[in-house]
FIKOLZA-1660 file (N, C-alpha, C; in steps of 0.1 Angstrom, whole numbers, plus 5000, padded with zeros to 4 digits):
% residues 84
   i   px   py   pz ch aa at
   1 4083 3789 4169  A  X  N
   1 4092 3793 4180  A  X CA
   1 4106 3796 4174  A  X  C
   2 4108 3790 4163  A  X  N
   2 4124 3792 4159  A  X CA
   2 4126 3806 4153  A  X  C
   3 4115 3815 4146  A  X  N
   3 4109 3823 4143  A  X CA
   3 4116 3836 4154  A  X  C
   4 4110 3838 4164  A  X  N
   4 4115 3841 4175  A  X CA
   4 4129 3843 4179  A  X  C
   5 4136 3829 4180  A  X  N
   5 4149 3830 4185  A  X CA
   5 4157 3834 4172  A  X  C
   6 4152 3837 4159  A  X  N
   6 4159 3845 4149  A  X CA
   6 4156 3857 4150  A  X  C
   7 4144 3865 4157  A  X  N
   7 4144 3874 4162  A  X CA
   7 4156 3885 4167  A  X  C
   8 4154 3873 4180  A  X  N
   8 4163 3877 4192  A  X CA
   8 4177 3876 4187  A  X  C
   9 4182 3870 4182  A  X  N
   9 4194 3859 4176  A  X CA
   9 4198 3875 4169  A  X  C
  10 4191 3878 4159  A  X  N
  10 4193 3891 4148  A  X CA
  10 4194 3901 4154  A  X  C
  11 4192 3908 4171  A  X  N
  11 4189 3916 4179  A  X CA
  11 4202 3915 4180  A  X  C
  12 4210 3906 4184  A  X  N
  12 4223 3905 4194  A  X CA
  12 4231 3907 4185  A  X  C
  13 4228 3897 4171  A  X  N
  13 4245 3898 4161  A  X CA
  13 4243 3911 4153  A  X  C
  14 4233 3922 4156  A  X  N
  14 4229 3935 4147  A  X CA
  14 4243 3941 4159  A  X  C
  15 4236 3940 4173  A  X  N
  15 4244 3948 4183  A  X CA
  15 4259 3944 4187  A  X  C
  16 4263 3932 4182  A  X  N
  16 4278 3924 4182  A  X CA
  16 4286 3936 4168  A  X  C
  17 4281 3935 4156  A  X  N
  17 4284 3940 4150  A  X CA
  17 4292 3952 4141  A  X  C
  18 4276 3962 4148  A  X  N
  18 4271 3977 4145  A  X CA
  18 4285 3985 4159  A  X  C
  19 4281 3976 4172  A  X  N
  19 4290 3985 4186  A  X CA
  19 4301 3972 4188  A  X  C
  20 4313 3963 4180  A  X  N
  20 4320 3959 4184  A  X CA
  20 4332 3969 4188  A  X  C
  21 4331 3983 4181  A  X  N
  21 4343 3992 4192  A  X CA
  21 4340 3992 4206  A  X  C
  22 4329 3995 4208  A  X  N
  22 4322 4000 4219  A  X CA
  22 4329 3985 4228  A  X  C
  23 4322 3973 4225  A  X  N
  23 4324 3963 4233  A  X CA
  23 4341 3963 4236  A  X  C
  24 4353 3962 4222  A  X  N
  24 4362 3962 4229  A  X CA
  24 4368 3972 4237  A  X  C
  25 4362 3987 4234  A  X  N
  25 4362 3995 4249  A  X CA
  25 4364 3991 4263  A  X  C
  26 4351 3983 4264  A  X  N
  26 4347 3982 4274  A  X CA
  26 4351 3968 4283  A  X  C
  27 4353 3957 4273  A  X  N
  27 4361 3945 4277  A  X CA
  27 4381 3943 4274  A  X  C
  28 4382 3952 4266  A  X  N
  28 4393 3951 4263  A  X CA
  28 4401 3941 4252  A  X  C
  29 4409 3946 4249  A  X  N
  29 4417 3933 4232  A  X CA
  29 4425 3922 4238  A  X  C
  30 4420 3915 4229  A  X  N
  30 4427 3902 4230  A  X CA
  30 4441 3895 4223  A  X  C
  31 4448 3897 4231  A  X  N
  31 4463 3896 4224  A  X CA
  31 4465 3880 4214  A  X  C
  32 4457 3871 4215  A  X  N
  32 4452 3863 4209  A  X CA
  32 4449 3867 4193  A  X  C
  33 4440 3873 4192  A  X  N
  33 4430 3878 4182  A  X CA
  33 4438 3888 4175  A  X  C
  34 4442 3897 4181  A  X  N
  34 4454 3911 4171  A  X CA
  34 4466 3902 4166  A  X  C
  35 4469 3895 4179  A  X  N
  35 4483 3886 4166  A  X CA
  35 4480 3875 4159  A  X  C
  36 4464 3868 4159  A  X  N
  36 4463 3861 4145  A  X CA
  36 4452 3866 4138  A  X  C
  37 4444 3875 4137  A  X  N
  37 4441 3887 4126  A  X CA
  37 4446 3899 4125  A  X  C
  38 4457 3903 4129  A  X  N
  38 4464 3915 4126  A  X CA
  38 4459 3924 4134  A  X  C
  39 4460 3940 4137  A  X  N
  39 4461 3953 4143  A  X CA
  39 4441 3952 4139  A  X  C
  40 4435 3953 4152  A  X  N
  40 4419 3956 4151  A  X CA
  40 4412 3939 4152  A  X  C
  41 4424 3929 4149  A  X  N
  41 4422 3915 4153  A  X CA
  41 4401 3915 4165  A  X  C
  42 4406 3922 4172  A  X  N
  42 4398 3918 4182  A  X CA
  42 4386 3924 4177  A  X  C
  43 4380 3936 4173  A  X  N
  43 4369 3937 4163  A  X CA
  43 4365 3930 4154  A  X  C
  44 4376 3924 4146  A  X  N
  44 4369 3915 4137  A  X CA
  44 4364 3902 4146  A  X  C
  45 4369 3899 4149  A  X  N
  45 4362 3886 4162  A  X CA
  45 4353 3887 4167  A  X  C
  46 4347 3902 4171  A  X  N
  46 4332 3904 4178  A  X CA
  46 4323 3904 4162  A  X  C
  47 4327 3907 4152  A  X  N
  47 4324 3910 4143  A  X CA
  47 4316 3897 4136  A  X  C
  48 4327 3889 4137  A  X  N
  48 4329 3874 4130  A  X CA
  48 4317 3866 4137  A  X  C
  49 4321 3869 4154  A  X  N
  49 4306 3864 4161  A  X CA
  49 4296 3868 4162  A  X  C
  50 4293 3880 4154  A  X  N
  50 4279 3883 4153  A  X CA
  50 4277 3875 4143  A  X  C
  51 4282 3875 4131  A  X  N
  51 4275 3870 4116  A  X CA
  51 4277 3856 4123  A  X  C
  52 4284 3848 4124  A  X  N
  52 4282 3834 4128  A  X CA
  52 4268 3830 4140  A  X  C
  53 4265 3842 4147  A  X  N
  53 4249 3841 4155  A  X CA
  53 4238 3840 4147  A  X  C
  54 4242 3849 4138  A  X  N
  54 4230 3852 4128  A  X CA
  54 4231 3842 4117  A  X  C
  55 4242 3833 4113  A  X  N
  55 4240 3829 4105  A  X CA
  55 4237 3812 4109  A  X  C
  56 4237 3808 4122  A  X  N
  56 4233 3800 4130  A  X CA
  56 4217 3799 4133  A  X  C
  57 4217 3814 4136  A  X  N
  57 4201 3813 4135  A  X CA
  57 4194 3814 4128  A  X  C
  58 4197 3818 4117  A  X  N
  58 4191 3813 4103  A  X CA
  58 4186 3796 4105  A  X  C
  59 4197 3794 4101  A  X  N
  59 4198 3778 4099  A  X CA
  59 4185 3771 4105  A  X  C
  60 4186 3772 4118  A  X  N
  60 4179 3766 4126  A  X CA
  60 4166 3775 4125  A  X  C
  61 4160 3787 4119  A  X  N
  61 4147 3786 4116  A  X CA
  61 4145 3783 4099  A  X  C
  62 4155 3778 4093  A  X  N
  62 4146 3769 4083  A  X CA
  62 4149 3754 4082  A  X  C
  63 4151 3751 4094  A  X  N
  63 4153 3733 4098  A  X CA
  63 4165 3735 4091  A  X  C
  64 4177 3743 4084  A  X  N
  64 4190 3732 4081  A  X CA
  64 4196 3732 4093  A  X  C
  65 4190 3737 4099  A  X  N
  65 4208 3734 4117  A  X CA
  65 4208 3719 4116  A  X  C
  66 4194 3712 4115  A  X  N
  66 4195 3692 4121  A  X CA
  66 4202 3689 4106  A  X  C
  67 4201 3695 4099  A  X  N
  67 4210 3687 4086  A  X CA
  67 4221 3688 4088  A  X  C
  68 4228 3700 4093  A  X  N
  68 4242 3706 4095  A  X CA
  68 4246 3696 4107  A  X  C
  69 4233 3693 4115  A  X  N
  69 4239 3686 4129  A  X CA
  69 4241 3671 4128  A  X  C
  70 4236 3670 4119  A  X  N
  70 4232 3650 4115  A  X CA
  70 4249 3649 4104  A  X  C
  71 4254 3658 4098  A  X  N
  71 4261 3660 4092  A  X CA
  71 4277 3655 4097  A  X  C
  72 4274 3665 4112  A  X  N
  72 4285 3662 4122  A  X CA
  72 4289 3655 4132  A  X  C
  73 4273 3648 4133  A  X  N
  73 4277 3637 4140  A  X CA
  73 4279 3624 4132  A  X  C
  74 4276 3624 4116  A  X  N
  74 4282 3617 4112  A  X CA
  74 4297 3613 4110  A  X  C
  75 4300 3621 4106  A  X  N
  75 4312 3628 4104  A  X CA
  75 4324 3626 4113  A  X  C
  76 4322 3626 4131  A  X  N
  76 4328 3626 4144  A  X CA
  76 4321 3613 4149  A  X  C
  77 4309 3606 4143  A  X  N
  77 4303 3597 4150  A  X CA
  77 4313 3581 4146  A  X  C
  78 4320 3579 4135  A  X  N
  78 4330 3572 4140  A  X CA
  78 4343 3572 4148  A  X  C
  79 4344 3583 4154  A  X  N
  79 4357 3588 4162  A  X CA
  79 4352 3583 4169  A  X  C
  80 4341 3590 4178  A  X  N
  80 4333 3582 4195  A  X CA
  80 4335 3569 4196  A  X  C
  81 4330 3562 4182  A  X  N
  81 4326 3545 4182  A  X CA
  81 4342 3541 4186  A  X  C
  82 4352 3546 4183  A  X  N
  82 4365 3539 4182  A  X CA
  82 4368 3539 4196  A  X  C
  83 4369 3552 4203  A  X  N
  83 4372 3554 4219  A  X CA
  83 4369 3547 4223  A  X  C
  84 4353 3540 4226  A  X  N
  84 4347 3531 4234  A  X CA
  84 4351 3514 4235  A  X  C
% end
């Protein structure tokens, strides 16, 4: 099944990618994003979240996501213990 949602996963970050003009066309720039990556800021951000989809769903179809995930909750799992 994970097979699959690398599929799908690869479908969306091909289309985040290949038509991020298009998207900011159509949603508009983020004054955020142009003044902390520069002039086209907002492309590279659709951009950035494509490859971060796809490189997520990688992960998770060759089982490293639970390593990456066991990683972080170690990592953050003494912060929680202290709050409580």
């Amino acid at each position: 099944m994970n097979w699959v949602y690398l599929i799908i996963s690869s479908g969306i970050a091909y289309g985040l990618i290949v038509y991020s003009r298009q998207i900011v066309n159509m949603v508009g720039r983020s004054s955020w994003f142009e003044h902390k990556l520069g002039p086209g800021g907002t492309q590279t951000a659709w951009k950035l979240l494509g490859f971060l989809i796809f490189f997520l769903a990688l992960l998770n179809a060759t089982g490293s996501l639970k390593c990456v995930n066991e990683f972080i909750q170690g990592f953050f799992g003494p912060m929680r213990d202290s709050m409580s």
